[in-house]
C-alpha positions in Angstrom: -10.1 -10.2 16.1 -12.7 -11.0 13.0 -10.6 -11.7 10.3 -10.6 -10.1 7.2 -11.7 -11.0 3.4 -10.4 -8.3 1.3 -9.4 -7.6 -2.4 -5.7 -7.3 -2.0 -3.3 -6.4 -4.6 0.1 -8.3 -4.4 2.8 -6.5 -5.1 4.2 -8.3 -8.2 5.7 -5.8 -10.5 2.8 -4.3 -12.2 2.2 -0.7 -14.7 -1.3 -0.7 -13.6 -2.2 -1.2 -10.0 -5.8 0.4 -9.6 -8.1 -3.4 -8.8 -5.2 -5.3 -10.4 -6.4 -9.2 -9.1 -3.6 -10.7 -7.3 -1.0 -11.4 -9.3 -2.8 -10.9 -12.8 -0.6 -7.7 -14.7 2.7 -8.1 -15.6 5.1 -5.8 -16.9 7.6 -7.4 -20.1 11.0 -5.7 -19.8 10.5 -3.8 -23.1 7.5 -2.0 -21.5 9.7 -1.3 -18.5 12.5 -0.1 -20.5 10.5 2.1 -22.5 9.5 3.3 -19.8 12.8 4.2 -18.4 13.7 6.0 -21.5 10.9 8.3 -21.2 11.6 9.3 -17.3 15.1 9.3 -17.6 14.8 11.5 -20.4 13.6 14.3 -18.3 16.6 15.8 -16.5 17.2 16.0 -13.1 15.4 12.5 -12.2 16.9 10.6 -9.5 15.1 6.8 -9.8 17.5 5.3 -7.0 16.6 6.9 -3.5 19.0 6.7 -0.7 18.2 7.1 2.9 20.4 10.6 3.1 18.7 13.3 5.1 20.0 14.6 7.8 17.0 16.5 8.5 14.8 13.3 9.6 17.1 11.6 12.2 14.4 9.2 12.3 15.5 7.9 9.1 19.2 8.2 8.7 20.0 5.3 10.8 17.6 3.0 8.1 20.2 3.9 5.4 22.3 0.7 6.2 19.1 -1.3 5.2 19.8 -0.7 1.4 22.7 -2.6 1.6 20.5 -5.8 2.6 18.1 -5.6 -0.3 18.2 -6.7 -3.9 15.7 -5.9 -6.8 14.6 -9.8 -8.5 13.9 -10.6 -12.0 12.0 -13.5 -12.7 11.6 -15.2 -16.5 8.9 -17.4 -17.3 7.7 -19.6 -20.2 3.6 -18.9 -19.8 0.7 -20.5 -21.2 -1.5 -18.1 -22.5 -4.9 -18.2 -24.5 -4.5 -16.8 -28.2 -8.1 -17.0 -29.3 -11.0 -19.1 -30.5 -10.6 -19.7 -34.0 -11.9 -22.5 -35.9 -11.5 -25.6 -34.3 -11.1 -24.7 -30.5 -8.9 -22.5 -28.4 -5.5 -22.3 -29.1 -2.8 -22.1 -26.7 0.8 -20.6 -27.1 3.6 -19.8 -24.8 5.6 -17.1 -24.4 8.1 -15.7 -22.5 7.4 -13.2 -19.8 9.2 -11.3 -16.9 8.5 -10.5 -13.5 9.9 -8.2 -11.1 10.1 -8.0 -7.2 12.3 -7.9 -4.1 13.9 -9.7 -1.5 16.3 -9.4 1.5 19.5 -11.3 2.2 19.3 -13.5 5.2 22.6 -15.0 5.4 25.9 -13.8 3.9 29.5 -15.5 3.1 31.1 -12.1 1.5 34.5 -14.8 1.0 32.6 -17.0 -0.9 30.3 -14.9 -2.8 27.3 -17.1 -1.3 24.1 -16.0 -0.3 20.7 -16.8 1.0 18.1 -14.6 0.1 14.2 -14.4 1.3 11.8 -13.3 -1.1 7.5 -13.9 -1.4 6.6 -17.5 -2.7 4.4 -15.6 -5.6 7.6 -13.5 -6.7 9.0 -17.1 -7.6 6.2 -18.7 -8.9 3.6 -18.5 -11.5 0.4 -20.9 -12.2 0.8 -20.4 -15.8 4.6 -21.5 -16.6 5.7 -24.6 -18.1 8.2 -25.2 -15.3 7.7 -27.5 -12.8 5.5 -26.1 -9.7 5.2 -23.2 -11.5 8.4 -21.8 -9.9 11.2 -19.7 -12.0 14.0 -21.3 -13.4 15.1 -18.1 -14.8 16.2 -16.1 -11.5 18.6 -12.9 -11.5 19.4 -10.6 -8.4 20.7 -7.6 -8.6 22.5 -5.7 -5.8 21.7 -2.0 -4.9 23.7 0.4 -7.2 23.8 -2.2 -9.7 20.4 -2.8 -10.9 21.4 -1.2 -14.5 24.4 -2.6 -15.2 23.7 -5.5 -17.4 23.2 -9.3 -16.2 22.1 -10.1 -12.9 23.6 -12.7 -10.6 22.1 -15.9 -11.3 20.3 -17.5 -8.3 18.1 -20.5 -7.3 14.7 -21.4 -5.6 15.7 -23.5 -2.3 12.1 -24.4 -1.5 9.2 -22.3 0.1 5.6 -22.1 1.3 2.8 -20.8 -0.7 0.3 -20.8 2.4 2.7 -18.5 4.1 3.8 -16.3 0.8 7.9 -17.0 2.2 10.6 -18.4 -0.1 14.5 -18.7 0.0 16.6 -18.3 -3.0 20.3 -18.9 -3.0 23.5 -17.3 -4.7 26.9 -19.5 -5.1 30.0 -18.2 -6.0 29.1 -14.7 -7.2 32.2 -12.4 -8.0 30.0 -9.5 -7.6 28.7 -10.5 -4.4 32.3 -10.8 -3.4 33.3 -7.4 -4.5 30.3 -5.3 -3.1 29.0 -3.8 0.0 26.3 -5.8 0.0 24.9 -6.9 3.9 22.6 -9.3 5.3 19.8 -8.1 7.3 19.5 -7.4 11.1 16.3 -8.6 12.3 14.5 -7.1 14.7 12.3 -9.1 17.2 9.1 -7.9 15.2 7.1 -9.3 18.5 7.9 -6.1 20.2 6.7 -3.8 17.3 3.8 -1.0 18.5 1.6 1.2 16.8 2.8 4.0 15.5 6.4 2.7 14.9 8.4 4.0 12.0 8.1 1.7 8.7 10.4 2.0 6.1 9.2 -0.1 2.5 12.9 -0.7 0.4 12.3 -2.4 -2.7 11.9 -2.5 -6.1 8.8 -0.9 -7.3 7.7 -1.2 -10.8 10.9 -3.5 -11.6 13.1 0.0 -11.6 15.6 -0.4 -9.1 15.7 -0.1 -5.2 13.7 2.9 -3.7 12.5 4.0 -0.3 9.3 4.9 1.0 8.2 6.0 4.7 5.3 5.6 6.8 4.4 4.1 10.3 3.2 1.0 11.7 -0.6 1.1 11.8 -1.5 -2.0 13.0 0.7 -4.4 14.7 -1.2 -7.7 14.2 -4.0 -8.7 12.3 -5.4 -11.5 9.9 -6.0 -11.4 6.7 -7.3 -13.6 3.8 -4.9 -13.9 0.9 -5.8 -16.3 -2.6 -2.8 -18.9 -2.6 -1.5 -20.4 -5.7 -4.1 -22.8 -6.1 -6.9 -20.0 -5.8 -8.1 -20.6 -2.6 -7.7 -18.4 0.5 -5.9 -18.9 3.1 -5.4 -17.1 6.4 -2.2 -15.2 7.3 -1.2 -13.2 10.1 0.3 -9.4 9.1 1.8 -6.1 10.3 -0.7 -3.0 8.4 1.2 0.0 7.8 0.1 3.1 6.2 4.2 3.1 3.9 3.4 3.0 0.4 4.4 0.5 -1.9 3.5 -0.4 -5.2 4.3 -3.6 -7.3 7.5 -5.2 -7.0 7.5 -4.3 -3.6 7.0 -7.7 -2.9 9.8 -9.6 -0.8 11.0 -6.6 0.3 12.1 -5.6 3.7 10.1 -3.3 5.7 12.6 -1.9 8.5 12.1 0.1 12.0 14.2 3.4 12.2 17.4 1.7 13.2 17.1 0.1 9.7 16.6 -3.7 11.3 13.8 -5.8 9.5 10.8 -6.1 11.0 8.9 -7.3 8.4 8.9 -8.9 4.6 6.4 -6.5 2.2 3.8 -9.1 0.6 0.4 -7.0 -0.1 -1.1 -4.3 -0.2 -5.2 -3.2 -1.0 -5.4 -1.7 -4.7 -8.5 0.4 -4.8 -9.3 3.8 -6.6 -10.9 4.7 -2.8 -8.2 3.3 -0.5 -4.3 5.0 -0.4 -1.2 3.3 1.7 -3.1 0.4 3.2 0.0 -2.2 2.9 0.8 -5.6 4.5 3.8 -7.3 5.5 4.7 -10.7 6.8 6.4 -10.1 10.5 9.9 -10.7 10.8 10.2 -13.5 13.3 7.5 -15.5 11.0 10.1 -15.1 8.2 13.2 -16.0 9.9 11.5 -19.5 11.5 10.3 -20.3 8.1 13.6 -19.2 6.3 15.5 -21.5 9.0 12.7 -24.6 8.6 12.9 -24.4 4.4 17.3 -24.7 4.9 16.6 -27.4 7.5 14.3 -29.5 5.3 15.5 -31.8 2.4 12.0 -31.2 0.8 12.7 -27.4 1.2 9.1 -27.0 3.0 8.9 -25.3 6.0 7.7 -27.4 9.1 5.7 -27.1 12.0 4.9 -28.5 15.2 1.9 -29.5 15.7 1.1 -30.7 19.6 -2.7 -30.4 19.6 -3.8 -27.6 21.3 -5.7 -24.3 20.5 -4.7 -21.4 22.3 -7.1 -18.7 22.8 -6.9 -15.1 24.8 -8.4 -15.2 27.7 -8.3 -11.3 28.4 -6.3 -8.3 26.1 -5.8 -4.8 27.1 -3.5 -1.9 26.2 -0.3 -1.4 28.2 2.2 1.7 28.6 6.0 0.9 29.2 7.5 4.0 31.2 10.7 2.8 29.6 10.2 2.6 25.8 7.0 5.2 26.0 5.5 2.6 23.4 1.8 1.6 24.2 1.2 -2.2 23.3 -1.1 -5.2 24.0 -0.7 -7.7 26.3 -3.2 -10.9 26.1 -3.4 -13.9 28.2 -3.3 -16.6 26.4 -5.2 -19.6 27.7 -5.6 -23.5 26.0 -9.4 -23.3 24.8 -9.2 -27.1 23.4 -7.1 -29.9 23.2 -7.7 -32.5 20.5 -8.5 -36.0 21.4 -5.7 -38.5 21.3 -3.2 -36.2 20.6 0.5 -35.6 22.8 -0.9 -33.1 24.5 -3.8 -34.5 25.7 -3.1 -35.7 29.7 0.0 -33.2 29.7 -1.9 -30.0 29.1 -5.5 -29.2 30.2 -8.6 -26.6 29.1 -7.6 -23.5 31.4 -3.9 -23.3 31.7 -2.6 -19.9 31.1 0.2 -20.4 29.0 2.9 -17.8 30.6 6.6 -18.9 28.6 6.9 -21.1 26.0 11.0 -22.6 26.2 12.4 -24.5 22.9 16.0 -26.1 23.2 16.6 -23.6 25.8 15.2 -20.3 24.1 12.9 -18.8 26.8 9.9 -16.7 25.5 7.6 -15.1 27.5 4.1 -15.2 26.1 2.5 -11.7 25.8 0.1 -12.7 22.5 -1.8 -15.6 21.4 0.2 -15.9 18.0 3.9 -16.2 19.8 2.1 -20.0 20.9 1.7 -20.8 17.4 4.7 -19.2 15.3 7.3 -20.1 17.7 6.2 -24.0 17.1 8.2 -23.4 13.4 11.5 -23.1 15.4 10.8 -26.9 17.2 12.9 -29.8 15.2 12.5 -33.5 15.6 14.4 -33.9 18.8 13.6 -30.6 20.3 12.7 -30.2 23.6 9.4 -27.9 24.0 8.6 -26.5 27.8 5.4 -25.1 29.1 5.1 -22.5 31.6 1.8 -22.2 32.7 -0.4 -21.4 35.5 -3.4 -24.1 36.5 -5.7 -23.8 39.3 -3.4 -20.6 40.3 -0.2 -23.1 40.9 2.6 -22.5 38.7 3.6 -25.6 36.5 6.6 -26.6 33.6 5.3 -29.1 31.3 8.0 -30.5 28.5 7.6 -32.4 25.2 10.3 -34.0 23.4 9.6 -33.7 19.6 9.2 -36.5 17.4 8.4 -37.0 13.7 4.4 -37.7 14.3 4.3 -34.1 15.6 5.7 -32.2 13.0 4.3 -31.4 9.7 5.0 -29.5 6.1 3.1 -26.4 5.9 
């Protein structure tokens, strides 16, 4: 499919949404808690949505997802431009808050420890004074408890800008101990169709956890999205039609059952365009999650073997069983690069069929499963083949070493 260049909005925690650039508006707590005083001043208003009705059965099985989401604050010194008075620019730093989301991965309730995922821009910002840019003023707050007072202090484990994924982690946290907080069930976000439900929970406008509902547009696509530095890079997403707004980001985005399938990271802010939203699939953010914990650097890695895969052929399929329509590709090699470990082992034509790492079989239905499955491959990983040459079935195995993995 062609890929896409388009003027996304990010969903950072912005007042003003309409062509924000990505990342550009912030809002400063005492905007956000003015704000607050003016809504809440209104009676009858209800800010914290739960997942209640009993009228949409399609959602009341999502409501356990609340318990798996936190609101984040973010503090930042930033650089910022004062003016152009005699003698040059000036420039002055100041202190400035961000708000977004995130979704626990991994949960010791005894210990009070946590692992959370969140986006890599959540975290950072090009304009602080800390080193990388990242946050080193990080509070989570648990749902019900975004209110009342400080947050629980957490830290940035590492992350990957290219892939907009980072992992924070909470230590020792009475409050974690004490709630009802949960981690996240992930769904196999491979197996997402069309038309599937898509719930957004996260912290919108910095003012505690809320819901919104939609459906699954588009189950894979590429997109263009500016990285830190500025430049684009290229990133495979779910669309879905769910609205979210900014501070969405690092949120979950769930099926009906309330299992993750996906990690909120964009969305398209335009005066002509309403509830086109992006998010980062599921299985992409566990692999990466898992890569970032397994790495001293606290970069995600990938294997890299040398091959490009490419679909040979792509149609629309109906299962009897799930009444789901979805699309099945063949995925064939297209190129092998000279010199590399798969050259002599693999050859132009083979239909890739499964792909099996340290004894987790997959059976390859799309061209991006080839790529995305390479982040769960470790030095010392065993990497098998099925695949179809010249109409005789073959298994072809690599055993990974450090020259064929790299940081991403």
């Amino acid at each position: 499919m062609k890929k896409r260049l388009l003027a996304l909005c990010l969903a950072l925690s912005c007042l003003f949404l309409g062509g924000c650039a990505f990342g550009s508006d912030y809002a400063t707590k005492e905007d956000l808690e003015a704000i607050k005083q003016l809504q809440n001043a209104a009676p009858g208003n209800e800010y914290n949505i739960t997942i209640n009705s009993a009228e949409d059965s399609s959602l009341v099985g999502a409501a356990k997802a609340l318990l798996s989401v936190v609101s984040i604050e973010c503090g930042f010194e930033e650089l910022y431009s004062s003016g152009w008075p005699m003698g040059g620019p000036q420039t002055t730093v100041k202190d400035t808050l961000y708000y977004g989301s995130g979704v626990i991965y991994t949960l010791d309730k005894a210990k009070g420890d946590a692992y959370i995922i969140t986006n890599y821009h959540v975290v950072h910002n090009s304009n602080a004074t800390s080193e990388n840019g990242i946050s080193e003023d990080i509070k989570v707050y648990l749902y019900g408890s975004e209110n009342q007072g400080d947050g629980i202090e957490a830290t940035f484990v590492g992350g990957s800008a290219n892939y907009d994924i980072a992992v924070l982690r909470i230590s020792g946290s009475a409050a974690l101990k004490e709630s009802i907080a949960a981690a996240a069930t992930f769904a196999n976000s491979d197996k997402v169709s069309v038309l599937d439900t898509a719930i957004a929970i996260g912290n919108p406008a910095g003012m505690g956890i809320s819901a919104t509902a939609g459906y699954v547009s588009v189950d894979s696509e590429e997109i263009a999205l500016p990285v830190t530095s500025g430049a684009y890079v290229s990133m495979r997403v779910m669309r879905v039609d769910t609205a979210v707004n900014g501070g969405n980001s690092g949120g979950g985005l769930f099926n009906a059952e309330g299992n993750l399938i996906g990690i909120v990271n964009a969305k398209i802010s335009d005066s002509s365009i309403e509830n086109i939203a992006y998010a980062i699939p599921s299985n992409v953010a566990k692999h990466l999650a898992a890569s970032i914990l397994s790495e001293e650097s606290g970069k995600p890695t990938r294997c890299i073997l040398g091959i490009v895969p490419t679909v040979g052929a792509s149609k629309a399929v109906y299962d009897e069983e799930t009444g789901k329509i979805a699309i099945r590709e063949t995925v064939t090699v297209s190129s092998i690069n000279e010199g590399s470990v798969a050259n002599g082992k693999l050859s132009v034509g083979d239909v890739i069929r499964a792909l099996t790492i340290d004894g987790n079989k997959i059976t390859i239905e799309r061209k991006f499963q080839v790529i995305e499955n390479m982040f769960a491959a470790r030095v010392g990983s065993t990497v098998t083949f099925d695949i179809v040459r010249d109409g005789v079935e073959k298994q072809v195995s690599f055993v990974i070493t450090e020259n064929m993995v790299t940081l991403m």
